[in-house]
C-alpha positions as CSV (number, residue, x, y, z in Angstrom):
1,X,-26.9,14.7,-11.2
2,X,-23.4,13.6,-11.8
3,X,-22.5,10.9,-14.8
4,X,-19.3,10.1,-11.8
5,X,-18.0,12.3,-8.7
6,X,-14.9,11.5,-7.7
7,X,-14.3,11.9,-4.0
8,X,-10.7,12.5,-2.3
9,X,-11.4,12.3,1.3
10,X,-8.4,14.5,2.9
11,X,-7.3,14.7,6.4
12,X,-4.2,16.9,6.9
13,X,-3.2,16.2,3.6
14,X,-2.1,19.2,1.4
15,X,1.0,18.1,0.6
16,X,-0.3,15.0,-1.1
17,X,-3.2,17.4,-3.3
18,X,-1.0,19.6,-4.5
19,X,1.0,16.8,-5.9
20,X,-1.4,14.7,-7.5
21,X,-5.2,16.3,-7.0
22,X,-3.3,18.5,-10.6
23,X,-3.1,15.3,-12.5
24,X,-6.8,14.2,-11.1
25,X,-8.1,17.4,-12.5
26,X,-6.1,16.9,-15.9
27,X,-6.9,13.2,-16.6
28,X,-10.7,13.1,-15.5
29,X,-12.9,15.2,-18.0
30,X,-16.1,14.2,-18.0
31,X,-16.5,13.7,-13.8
32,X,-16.6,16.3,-11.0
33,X,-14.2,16.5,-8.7
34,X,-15.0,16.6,-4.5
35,X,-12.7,16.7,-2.1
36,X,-13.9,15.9,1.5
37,X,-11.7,17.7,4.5
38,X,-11.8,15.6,7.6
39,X,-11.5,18.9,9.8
40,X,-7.8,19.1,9.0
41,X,-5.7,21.4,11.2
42,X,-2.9,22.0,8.3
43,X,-3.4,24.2,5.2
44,X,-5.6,21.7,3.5
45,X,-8.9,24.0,3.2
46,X,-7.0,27.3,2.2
47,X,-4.7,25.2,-0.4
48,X,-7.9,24.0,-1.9
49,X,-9.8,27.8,-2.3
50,X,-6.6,29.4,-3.2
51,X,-5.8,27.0,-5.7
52,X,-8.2,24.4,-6.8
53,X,-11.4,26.2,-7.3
54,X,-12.2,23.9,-9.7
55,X,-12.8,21.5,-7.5
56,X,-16.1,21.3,-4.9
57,X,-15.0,21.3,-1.2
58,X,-16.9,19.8,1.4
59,X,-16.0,20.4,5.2
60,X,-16.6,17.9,7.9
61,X,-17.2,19.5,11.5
62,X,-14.7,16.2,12.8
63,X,-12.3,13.9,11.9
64,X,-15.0,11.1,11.2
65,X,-12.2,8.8,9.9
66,X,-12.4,7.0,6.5
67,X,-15.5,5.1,6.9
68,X,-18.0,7.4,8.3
69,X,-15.9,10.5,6.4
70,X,-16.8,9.5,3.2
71,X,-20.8,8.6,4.3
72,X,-21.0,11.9,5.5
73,X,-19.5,13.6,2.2
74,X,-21.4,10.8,-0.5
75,X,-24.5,11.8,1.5
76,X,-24.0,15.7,0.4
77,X,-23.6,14.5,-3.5
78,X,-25.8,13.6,-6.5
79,X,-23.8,10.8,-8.8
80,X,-24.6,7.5,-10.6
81,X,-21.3,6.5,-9.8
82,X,-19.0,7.9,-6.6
83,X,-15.1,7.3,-7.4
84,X,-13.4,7.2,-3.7
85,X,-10.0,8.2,-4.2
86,X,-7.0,8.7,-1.7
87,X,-5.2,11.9,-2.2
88,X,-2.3,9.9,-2.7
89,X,-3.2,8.3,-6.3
90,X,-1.3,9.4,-9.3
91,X,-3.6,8.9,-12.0
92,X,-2.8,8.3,-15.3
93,X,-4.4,9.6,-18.9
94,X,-7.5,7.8,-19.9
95,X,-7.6,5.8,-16.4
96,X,-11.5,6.5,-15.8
97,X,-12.8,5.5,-19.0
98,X,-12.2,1.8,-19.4
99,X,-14.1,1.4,-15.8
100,X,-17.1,3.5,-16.2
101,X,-17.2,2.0,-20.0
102,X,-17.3,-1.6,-18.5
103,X,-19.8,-0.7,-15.2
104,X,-22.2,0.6,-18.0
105,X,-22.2,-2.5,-20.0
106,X,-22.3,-4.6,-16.7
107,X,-25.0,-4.3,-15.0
108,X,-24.5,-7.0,-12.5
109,X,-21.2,-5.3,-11.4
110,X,-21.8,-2.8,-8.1
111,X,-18.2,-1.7,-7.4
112,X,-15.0,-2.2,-9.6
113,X,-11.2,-1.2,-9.1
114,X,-8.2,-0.3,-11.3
115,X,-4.6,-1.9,-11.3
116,X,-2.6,-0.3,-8.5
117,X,1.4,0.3,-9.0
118,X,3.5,1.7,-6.6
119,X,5.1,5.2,-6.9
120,X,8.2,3.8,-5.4
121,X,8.4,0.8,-7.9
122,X,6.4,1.7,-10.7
123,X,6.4,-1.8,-12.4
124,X,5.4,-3.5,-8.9
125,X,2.0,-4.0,-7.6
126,X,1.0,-2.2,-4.3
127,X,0.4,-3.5,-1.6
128,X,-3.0,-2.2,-0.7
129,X,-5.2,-3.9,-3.2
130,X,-2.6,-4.7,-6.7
131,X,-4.9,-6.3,-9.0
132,X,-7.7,-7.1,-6.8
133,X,-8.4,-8.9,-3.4
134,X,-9.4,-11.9,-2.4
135,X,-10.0,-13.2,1.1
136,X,-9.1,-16.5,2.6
137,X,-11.3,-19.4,4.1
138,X,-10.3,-17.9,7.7
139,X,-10.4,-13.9,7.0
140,X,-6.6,-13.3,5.4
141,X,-7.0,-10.8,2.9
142,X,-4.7,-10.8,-0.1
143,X,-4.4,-9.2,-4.2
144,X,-3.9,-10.5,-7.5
145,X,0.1,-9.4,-7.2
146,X,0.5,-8.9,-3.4
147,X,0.5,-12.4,-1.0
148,X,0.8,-11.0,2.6
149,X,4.2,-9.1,2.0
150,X,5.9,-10.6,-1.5
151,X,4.6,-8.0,-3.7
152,X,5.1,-8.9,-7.6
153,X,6.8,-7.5,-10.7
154,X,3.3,-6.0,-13.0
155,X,4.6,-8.2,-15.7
156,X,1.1,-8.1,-17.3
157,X,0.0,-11.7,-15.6
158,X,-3.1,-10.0,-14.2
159,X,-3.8,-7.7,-17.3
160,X,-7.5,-9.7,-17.2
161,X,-10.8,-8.2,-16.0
162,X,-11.7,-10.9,-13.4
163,X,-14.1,-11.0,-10.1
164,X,-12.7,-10.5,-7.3
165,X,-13.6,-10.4,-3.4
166,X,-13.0,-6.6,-2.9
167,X,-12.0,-3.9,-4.6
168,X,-9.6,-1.2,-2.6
169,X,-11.1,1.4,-1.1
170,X,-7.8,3.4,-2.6
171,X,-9.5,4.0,-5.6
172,X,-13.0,2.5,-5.8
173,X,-16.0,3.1,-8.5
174,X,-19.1,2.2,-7.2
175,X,-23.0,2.5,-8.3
176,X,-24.0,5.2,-5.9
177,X,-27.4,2.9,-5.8
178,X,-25.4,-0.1,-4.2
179,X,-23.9,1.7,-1.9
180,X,-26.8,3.6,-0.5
181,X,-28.8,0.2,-1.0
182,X,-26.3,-1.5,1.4
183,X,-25.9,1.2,3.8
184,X,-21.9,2.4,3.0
185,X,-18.9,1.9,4.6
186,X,-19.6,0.7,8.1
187,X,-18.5,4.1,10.2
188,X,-17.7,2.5,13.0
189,X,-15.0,0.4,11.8
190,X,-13.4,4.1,11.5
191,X,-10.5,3.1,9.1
192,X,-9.1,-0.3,7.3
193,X,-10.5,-3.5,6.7
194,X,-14.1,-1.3,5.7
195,X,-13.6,-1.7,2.1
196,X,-13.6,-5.6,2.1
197,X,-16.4,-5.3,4.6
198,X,-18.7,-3.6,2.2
199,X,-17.7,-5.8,-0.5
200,X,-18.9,-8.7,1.1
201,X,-21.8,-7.5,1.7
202,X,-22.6,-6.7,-1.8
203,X,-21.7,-10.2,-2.8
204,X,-24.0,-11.1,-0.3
205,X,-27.2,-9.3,-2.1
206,X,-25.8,-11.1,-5.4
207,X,-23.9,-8.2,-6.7
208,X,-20.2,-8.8,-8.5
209,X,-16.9,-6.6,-7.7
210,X,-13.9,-6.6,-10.5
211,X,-11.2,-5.4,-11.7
212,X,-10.4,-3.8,-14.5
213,X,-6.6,-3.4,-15.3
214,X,-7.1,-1.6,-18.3
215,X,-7.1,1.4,-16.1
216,X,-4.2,1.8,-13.7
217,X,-3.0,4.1,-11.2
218,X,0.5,4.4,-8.8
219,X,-0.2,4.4,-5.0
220,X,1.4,5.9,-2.3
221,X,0.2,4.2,0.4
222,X,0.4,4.4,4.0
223,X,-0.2,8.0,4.2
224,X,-2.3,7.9,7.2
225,X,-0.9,5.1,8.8
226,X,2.4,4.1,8.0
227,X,2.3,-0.5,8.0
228,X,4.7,-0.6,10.5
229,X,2.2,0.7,13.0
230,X,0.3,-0.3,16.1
231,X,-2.3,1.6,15.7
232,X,-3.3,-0.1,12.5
233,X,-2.4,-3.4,13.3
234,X,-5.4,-3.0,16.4
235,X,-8.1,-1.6,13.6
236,X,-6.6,-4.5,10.9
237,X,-7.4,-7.1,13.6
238,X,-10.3,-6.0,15.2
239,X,-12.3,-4.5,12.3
240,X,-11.0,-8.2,10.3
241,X,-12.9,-10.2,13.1
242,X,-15.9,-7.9,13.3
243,X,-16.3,-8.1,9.1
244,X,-16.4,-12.5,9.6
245,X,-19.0,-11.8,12.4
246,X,-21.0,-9.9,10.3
247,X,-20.5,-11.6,6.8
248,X,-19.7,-15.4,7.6
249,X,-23.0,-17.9,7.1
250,X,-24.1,-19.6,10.3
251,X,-22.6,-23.2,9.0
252,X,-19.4,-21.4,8.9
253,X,-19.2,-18.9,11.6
254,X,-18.2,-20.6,14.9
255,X,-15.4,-23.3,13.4
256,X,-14.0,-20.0,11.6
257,X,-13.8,-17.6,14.5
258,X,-12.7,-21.1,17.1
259,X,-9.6,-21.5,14.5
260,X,-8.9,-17.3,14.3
261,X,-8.7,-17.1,18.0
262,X,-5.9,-19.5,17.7
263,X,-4.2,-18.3,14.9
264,X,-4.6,-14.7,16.5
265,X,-2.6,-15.1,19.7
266,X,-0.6,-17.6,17.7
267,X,0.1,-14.6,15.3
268,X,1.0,-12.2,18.7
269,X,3.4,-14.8,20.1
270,X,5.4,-14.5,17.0
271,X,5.8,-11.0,16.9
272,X,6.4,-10.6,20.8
273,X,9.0,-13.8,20.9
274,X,10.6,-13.4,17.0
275,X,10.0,-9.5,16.0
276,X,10.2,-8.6,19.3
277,X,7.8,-6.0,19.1
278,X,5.6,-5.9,22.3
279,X,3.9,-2.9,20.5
280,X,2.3,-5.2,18.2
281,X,1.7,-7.7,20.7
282,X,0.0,-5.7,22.5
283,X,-2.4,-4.4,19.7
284,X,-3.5,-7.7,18.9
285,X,-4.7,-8.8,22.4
286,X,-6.3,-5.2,22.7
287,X,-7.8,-5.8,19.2
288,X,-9.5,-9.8,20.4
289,X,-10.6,-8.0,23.9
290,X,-12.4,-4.9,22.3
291,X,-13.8,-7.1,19.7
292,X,-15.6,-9.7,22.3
293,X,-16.6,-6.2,23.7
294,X,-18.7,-5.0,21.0
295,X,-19.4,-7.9,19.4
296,X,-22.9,-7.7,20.5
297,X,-23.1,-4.6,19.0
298,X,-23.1,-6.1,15.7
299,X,-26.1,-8.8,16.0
300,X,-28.6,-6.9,14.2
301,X,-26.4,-5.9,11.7
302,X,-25.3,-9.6,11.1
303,X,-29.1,-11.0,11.7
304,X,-30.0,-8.4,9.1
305,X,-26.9,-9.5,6.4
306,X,-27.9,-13.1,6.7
307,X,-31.2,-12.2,5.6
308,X,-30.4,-9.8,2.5
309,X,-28.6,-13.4,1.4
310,X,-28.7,-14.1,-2.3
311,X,-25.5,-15.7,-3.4
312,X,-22.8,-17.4,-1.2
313,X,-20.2,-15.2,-1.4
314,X,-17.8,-18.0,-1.6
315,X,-14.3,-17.4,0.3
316,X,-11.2,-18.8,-1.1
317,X,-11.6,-22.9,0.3
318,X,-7.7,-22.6,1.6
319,X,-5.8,-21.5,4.2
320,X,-3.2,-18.7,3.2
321,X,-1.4,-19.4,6.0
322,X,-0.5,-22.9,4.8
323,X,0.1,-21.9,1.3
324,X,2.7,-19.1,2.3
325,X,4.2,-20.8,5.0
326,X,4.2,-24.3,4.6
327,X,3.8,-24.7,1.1
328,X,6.0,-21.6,-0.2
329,X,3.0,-20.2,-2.8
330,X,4.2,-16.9,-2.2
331,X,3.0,-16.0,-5.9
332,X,-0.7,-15.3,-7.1
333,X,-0.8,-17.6,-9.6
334,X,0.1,-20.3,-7.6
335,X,-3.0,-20.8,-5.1
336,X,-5.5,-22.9,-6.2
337,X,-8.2,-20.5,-7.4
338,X,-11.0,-20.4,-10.2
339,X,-11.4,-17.0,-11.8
340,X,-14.6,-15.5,-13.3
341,X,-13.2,-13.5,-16.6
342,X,-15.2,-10.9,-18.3
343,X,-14.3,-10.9,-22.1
């Protein structure tokens, strides 16, 4: 068995491992290294045989997507702890230690993350999970360092283990127990928003998620799917309104999805009539339609959530929406929150 197997899911992605799966290699003695081919159709499988022997390949028959892809790799290995890890992490010396050191001495803790920086800013936070996530009393995701899209200076204001919400599937170390325990990633989510799914559910069954700035990485991001796409503003949507379904306790769940639906097409209006993209627009409606679709699909899984219940799983008790927009807290530190520190 593996002390920790790191796992770089890659899907058409050699450009990204030959630039940082070297520094992965370098910087993570102690942990064997996986990468994961989605059925790639560029030079992702020979680049790996030719020049990273070193590392354990597994080939997928399909493009399962990020969910299911990394269920059906984890499934193949033997770990205490799986590290999911997008090809596009630079890592940084010593930036497994500090987390594997503090899962060991926690163990309360099922999934932790490090401090994301940009590789395009490299003292800002980036945008896809900063210094950890949180969620909203309606859904809205958002990081220590990243409010919808005012990313901040890493100034050290979040240099603080803490508990969060969710950790970023970007570069996630989990107890391989937990996430067998809880079933993984939910595959057909397919990609985004599964991360904070699984979170929650772990919260649910009592279990804590942190961060642990002492490690940090730099990000990419967007290497599948750029932000500025429809395509992931559909699965952002729908896969956001699928997670509340699922997650939300029964006192909560109708006034919560009654004031989404709102807020939704309210959302779409703006960027039809103001950004004047009918792309997006159109994404969001198809994202609400296939939703009420499937929703039905998800009744077991929700029946069987609300009975694994052990904690509350509190949500933050305000609206993002009127912080950012109405009351300007466009800044972290600002929201009204209450943080769990681990000294």
């Amino acid at each position: 068995m593996d002390k920790v197997a790191i796992v770089i899911l890659n899907w058409n992605g050699a450009k990204m491992l030959k630039t940082y799966l070297p520094r992965v290699l370098e910087y993570s003695a102690g942990a064997t290294v996986y990468v994961a081919d989605n059925h790639s159709s560029d030079d992702s499988v020979a680049l790996l045989k030719n020049q990273f022997a070193e590392c354990r390949l597994i080939q997928l028959d399909k493009n399962w997507g990020f969910a299911d892809g990394y269920n059906k790799a984890l499934a193949q290995i033997d770990a205490e702890y799986y590290l999911l890890l997008n090809s596009d992490i630079e890592v940084t010396p010593n930036w497994l230690e500090p987390m594997v050191t503090f899962m060991d001495r926690h163990e309360d803790v099922a999934a932790c993350q490090p401090k994301l920086l940009s590789v395009h800013a490299r003292d800002s936070f980036e945008y896809a999970g900063a210094c950890g996530g949180f969620i909203d009393a309606y859904g809205y995701p958002y990081c220590r360092g990243r409010v919808f899209d005012a990313v901040e200076t890493d100034c050290g204001q979040y240099d603080s283990t803490v508990e969060i919400h969710w950790a970023t599937g970007a570069a996630l170390l989990i107890r391989a127990c937990d996430y067998n325990k809880v079933g993984g990633l939910d595959g057909r989510f397919f990609a985004h928003s599964e991360e904070i799914d699984l979170c929650w559910r772990l919260r649910i069954m009592g279990r804590k998620i942190c961060c642990v700035p002492e490690s940090w990485v730099f990000h990419v991001g967007g290497g599948t799917l750029p932000k500025a796409n429809p395509m992931k503003t559909y699965l952002n949507f729908r896969n956001n309104l699928t997670m509340l379904y699922k997650c939300l306790p029964e006192n909560r769940l109708k006034r919560v999805m009654l004031i989404r639906c709102v807020l939704d097409y309210v959302a779409a209006l703006k960027m039809l009539l103001i950004d004047r993209n009918k792309e997006d627009f159109d994404a969001v409606c198809r994202a609400r339609k296939d939703f009420k679709a499937w929703r039905n699909q998800f009744d077991d899984d929700r029946r069987r959530i609300q009975q694994s219940r052990q904690s509350a799983a509190e949500l933050s008790r305000f609206s993002l929406l009127m912080e950012y927009y109405v009351r300007g807290k466009k800044v972290f530190s600002d929201l009204p929150h209450t943080l769990h520190s681990f000294l």
